[in-house]
PLY file of the C-alpha trace (Angstrom):
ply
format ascii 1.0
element vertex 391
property float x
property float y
property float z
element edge 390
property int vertex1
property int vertex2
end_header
-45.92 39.38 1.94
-43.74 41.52 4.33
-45.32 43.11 6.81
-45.01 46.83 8.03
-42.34 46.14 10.96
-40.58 43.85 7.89
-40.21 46.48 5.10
-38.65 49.04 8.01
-35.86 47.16 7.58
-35.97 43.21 8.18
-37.17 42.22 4.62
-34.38 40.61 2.88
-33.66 41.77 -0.44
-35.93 44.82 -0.29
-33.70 47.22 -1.10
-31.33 45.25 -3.31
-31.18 47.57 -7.35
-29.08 48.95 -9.81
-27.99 52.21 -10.67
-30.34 54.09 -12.91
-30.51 57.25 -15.14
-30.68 59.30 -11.67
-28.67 61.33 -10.01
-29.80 58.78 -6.99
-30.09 55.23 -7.53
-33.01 52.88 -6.73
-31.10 51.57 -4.22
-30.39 54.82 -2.51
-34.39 56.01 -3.35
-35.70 53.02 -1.55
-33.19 53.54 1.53
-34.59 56.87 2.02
-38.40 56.11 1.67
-37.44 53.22 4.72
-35.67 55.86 6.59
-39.03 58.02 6.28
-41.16 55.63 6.14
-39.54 54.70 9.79
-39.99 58.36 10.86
-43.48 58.22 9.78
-42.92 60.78 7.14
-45.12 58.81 4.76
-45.69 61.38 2.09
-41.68 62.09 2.19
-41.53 57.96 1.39
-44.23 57.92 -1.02
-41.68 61.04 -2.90
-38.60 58.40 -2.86
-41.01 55.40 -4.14
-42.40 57.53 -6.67
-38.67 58.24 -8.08
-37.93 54.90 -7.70
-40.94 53.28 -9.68
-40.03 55.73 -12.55
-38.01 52.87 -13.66
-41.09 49.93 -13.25
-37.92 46.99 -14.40
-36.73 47.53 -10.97
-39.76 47.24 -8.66
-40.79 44.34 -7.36
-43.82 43.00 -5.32
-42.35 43.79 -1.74
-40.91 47.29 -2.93
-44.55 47.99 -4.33
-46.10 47.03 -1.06
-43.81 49.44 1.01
-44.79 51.98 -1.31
-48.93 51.34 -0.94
-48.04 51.61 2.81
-46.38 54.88 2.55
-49.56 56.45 0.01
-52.28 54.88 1.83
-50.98 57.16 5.32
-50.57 60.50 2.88
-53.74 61.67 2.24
-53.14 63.45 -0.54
-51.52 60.01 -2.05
-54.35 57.45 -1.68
-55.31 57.44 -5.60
-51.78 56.71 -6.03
-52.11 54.09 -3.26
-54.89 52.28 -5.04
-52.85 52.22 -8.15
-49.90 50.60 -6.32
-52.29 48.22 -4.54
-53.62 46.38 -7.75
-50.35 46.47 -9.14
-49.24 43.83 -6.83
-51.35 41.03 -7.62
-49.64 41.35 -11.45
-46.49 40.43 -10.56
-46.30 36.63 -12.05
-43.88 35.54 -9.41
-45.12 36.77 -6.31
-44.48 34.57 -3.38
-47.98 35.04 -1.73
-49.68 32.16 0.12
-53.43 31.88 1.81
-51.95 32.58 5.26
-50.03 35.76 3.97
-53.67 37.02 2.50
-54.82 36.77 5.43
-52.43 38.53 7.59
-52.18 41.22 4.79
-56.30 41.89 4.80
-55.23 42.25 8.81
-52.65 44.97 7.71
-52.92 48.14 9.58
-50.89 50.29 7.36
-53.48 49.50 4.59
-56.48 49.91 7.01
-57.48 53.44 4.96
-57.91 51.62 1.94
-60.26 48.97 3.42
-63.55 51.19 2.45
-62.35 51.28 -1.18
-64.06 48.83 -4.10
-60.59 48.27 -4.85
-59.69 46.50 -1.94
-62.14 43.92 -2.09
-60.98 43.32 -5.51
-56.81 43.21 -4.56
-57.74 40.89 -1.89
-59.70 38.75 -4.08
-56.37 38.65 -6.92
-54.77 38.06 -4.02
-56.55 34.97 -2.84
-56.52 33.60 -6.53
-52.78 34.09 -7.25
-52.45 32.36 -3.41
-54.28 29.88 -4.58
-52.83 28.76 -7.98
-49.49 29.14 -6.33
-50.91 25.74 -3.93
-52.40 23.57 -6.84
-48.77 24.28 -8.26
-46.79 23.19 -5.21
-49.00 20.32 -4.56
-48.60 19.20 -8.50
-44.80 19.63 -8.32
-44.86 17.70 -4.82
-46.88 14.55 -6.27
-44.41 14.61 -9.65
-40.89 15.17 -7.18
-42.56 11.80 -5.10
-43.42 9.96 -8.32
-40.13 10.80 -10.21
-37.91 10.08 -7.04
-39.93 6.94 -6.46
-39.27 5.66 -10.24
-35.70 5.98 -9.82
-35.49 4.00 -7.18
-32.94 0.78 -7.70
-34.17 -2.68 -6.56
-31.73 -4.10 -4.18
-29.43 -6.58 -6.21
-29.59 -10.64 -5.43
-27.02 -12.44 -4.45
-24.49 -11.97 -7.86
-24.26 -8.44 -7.31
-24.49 -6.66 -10.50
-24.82 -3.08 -10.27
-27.67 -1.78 -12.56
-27.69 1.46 -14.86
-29.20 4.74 -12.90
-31.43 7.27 -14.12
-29.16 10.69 -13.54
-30.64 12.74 -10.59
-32.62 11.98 -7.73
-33.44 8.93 -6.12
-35.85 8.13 -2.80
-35.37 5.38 -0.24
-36.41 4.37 3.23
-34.63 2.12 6.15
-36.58 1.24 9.36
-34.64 2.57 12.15
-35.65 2.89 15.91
-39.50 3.41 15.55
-39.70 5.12 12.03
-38.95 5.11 8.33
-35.74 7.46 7.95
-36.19 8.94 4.38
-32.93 9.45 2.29
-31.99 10.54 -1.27
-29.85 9.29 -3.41
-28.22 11.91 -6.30
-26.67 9.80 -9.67
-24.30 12.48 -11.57
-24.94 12.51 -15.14
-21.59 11.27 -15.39
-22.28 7.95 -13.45
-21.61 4.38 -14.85
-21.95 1.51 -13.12
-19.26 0.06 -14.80
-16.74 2.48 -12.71
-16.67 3.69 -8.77
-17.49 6.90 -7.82
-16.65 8.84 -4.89
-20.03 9.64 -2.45
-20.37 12.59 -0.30
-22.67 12.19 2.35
-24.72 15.24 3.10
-26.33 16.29 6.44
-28.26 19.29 5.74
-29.28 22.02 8.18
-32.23 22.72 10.74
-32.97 19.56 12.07
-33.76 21.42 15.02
-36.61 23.18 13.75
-37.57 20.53 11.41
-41.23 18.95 13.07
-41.53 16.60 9.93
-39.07 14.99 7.22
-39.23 17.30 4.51
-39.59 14.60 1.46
-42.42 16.23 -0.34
-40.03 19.27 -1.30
-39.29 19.43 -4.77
-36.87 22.57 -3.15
-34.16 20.06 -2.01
-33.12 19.44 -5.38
-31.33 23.41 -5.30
-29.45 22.18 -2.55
-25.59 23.38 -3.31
-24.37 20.22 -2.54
-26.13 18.90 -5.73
-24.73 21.01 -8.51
-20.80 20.13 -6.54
-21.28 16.68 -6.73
-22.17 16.68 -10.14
-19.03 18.95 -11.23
-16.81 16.34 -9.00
-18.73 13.30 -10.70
-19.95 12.03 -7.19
-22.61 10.69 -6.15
-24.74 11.80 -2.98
-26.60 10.38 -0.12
-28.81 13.11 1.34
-30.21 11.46 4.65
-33.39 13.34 5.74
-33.85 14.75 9.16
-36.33 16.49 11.67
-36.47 17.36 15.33
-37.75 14.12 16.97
-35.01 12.00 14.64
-31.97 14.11 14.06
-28.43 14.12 14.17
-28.24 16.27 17.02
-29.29 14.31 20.21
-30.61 11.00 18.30
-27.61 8.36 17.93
-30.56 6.04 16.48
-30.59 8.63 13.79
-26.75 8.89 13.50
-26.56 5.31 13.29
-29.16 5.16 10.59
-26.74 7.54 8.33
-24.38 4.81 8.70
-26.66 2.29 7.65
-27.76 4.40 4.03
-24.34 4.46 3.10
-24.18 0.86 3.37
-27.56 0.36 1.39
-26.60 2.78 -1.08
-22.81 0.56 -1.68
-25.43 -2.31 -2.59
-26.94 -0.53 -5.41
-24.97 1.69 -6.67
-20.71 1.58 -7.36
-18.75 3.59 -4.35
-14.99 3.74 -4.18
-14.98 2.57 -0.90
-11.37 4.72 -0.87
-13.51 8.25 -1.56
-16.66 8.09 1.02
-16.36 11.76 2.65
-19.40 12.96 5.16
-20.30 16.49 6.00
-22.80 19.24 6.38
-24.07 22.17 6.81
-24.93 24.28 10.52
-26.56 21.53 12.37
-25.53 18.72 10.12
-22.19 20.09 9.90
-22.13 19.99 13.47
-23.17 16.02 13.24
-20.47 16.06 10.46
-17.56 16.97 13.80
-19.17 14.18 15.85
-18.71 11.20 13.11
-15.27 12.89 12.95
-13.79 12.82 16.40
-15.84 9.43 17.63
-16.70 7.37 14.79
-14.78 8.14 11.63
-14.37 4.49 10.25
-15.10 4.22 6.75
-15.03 8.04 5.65
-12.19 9.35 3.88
-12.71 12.95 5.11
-14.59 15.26 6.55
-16.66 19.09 5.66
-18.26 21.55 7.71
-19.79 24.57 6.94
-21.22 26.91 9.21
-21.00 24.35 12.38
-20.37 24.59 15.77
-18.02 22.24 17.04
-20.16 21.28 20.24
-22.16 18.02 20.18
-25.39 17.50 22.49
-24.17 13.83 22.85
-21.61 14.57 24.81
-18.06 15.98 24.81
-15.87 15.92 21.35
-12.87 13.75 21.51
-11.18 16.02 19.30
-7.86 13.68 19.67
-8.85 11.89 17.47
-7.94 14.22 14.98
-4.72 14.60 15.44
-4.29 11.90 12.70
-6.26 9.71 10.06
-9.43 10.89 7.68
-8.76 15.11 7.85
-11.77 17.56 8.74
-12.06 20.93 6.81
-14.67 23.47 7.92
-15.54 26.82 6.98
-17.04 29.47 8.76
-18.52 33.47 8.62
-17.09 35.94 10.72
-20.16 37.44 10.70
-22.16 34.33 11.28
-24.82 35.12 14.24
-26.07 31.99 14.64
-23.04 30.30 15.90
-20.81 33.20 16.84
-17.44 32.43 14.60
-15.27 33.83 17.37
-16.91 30.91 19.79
-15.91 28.29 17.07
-12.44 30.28 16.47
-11.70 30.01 20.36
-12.63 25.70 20.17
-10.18 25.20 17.44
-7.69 27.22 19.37
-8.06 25.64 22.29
-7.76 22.53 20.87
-5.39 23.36 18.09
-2.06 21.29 18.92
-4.35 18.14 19.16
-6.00 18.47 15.95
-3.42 19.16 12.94
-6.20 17.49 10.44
-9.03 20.04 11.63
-8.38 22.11 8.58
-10.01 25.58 9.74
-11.07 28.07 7.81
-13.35 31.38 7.51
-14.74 33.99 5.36
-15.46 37.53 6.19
-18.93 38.07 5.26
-21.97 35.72 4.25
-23.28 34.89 7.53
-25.10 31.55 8.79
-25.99 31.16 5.20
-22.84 32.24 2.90
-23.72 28.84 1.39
-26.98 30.13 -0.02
-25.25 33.76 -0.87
-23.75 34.79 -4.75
-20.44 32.95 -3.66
-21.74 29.64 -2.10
-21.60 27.23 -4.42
-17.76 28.32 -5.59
-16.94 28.38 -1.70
-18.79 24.82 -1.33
-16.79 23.07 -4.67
-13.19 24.85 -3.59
-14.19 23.13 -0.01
-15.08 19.80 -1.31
-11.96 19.68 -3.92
-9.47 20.59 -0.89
-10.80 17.76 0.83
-10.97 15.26 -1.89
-7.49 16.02 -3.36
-5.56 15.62 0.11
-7.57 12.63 1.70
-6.14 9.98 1.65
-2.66 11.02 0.80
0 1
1 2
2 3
3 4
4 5
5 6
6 7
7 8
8 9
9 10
10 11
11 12
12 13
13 14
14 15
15 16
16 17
17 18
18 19
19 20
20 21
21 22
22 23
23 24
24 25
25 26
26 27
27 28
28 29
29 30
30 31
31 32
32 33
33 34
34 35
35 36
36 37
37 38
38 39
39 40
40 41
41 42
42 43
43 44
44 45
45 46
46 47
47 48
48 49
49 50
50 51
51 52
52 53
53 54
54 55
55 56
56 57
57 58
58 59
59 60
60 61
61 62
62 63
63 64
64 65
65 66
66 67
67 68
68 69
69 70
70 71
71 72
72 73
73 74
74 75
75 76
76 77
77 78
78 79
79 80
80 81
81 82
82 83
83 84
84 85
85 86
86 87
87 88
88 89
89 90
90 91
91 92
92 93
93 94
94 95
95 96
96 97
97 98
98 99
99 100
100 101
101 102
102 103
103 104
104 105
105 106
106 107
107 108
108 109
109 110
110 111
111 112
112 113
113 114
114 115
115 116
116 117
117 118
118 119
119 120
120 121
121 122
122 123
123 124
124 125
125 126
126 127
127 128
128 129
129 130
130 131
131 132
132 133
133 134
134 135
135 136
136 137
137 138
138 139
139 140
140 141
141 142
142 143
143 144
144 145
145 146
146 147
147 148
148 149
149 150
150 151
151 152
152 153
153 154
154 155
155 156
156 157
157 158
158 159
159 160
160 161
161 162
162 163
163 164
164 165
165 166
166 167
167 168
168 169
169 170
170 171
171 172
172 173
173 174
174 175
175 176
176 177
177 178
178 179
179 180
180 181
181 182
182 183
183 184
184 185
185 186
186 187
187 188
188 189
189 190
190 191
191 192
192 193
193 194
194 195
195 196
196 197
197 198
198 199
199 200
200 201
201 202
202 203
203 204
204 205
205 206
206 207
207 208
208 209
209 210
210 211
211 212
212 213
213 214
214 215
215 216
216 217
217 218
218 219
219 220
220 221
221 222
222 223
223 224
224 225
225 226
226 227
227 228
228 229
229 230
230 231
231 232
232 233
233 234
234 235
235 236
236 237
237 238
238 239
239 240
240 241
241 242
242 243
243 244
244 245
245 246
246 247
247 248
248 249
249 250
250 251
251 252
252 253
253 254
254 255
255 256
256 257
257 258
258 259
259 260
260 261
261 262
262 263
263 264
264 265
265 266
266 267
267 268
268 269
269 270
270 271
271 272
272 273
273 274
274 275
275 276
276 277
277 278
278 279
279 280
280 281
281 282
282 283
283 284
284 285
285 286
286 287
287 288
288 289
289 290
290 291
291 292
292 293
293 294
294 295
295 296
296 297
297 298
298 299
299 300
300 301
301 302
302 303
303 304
304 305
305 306
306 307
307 308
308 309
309 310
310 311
311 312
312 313
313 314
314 315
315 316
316 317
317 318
318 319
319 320
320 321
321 322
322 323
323 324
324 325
325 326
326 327
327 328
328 329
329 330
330 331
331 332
332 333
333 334
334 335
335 336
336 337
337 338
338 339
339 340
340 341
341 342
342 343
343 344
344 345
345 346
346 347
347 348
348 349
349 350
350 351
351 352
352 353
353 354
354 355
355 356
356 357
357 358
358 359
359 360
360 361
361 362
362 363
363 364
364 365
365 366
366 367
367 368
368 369
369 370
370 371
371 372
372 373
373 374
374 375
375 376
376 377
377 378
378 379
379 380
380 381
381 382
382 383
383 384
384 385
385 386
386 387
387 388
388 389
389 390
């Protein structure tokens, strides 16, 4: 659950709604009860939340708990607080866990309701929903391991014959440096064994921040990259990374990558001709390293919301002035890597690198490839690439 400093304005999606039978939209209700509710006007808020809520298909859990705030600092409003307050443990799908009870019973905008019979009993909803919500996760988590474990190929004998695949996801390990580098493997409904496919290679984001590989996460399997590869009738190789084993400062880990595609050629039919690599933000970045100092055996290149600056050392961006191309895409309003810093790299380096294909996007920030447009800005990417490689 947000907290109060969150709903003033950090929450994202808080405010997000349709026009309604109003002369003011829930949108434009809930933007003025944060505006009061940031002046400390709380009855003024609990006016706008009130309008709002008129229509109950728009509210959801988040909006609901801005509006208990707001009532439970009016004191003419706290029956209507206490009515808002057990409405949120009814919403089916609300994204509550034990740790967000906790900080939520630690609440002080809600610290006038904490006297109330009700409380006890929202916080006690609260801790049930939290914890069905983690026997869920952890039952999803064993069945993602078990599934991905099943469709795991044995590695062929010496008569190579390449055996059918179960479409979608796939889990392997190699031993590399000190530890067991996880990878997936995605098989497009469309794959036969019988015919190559192309493989994209995909280095996904926060390694930096990743402590542990992330294999029990049934949540990959959204990934954009997915749903491209199986328009384009690729397969995948999704290499898993964290902090202490990443493709930022680990070449053990960069030469493991290498390694996976070569395991996955074993078991399952590549076109050697159509082996692209990319990423996105930090594996994006790794995605600029393979293509300026090791780009044997990839057809191309993708990179979406990278910076161009490895920690390994400095970029011999030379080396594309010809061979496999790179095509990246970036947000102008991208905060985490500043798109004017990346704009000023590729110009300074511009006459060098005719197959850096460079492109950007107004709006979406870091994470346009997560936004309403990502996966249409990820399969335009990924079909630019595919269709001129090579050539």
């Amino acid at each position: 659950m947000c907290r109060v400093s969150i709903l003033l304005g950090v929450c994202a999606g808080l405010w997000a709604g349709t026009a309604q039978a109003q002369t003011q939209t829930y949108d434009q209700l809930l933007q003025q009860a944060s505006a009061k509710l940031g002046q400390q006007d709380f009855c003024g808020a609990v006016s706008d939340f009130q309008a709002a809520f008129a229509d109950s298909t728009k509210a959801g859990p988040f909006d609901v708990f801005a509006g208990t705030i707001a009532a439970a600092n009016c004191p003419a409003q706290r029956t209507q607080a206490l009515r808002w307050l057990l409405r949120i443990p009814r919403f089916a799908d609300l994204p509550v866990t034990a740790q967000d009870v906790r900080n939520i019973a630690q609440e002080e905008g809600l610290r006038n309701l904490r006297d109330t019979p009700q409380w006890s009993y929202f916080l006690t909803q609260l801790q049930a929903h939290a914890a069905r919500r983690e026997a869920a996760a952890q039952l999803a988590a064993r069945q993602w391991l078990t599934t991905t474990q099943q469709n795991a190929l044995a590695a062929p004998g010496k008569r190579r014959r390449y055996a059918k695949a179960a479409p979608g996801f796939a889990r392997y390990t190699l031993p590399a440096d000190t530890v067991q580098a996880p990878y997936l493997v995605y098989v497009p409904k469309s794959y036969n064994p019988a015919t190559a496919a192309p493989l994209l290679v995909y280095l996904h984001g926060g390694v930096a921040s990743a402590t542990q590989f992330q294999v029990q996460d049934p949540g990959v399997a959204q990934e954009p990259i997915f749903r491209a590869a199986e328009q384009q009738g690729a397969l995948v190789l999704y290499p898993y990374g964290r902090k202490s084993f990443g493709w930022l400062e680990h070449e053990a880990a960069l030469a493991a990558v290498r390694r996976m595609v070569a395991q996955v050629h074993t078991r399952y039919r590549v076109d050697t001709r159509r082996v692209y690599l990319g990423g996105m933000s930090n594996g994006g970045t790794a995605a600029f390293w393979y293509a300026c100092q090791q780009p044997q055996g990839f057809a191309g290149f993708y990179a979406l919301s990278a910076t161009p600056v490895s920690k390994l050392g400095p970029l011999r961006f030379q080396t594309l002035r010809q061979g496999a191309p790179l095509y990246s895409l970036n947000a102008e309003d991208d905060e985490l890597f500043p798109y004017r810093e990346v704009a000023a790299i590729h110009d300074q380096h511009k006459a060098q690198t005719p197959q850096w294909h460079f492109a950007s996007r107004p709006t979406g920030g870091h994470s346009f490839l997560y936004g309403p447009d990502g996966d249409q800005a990820l399969l335009a990417l990924l079909r630019q690439m595919m269709d001129t490689a090579g050539r």
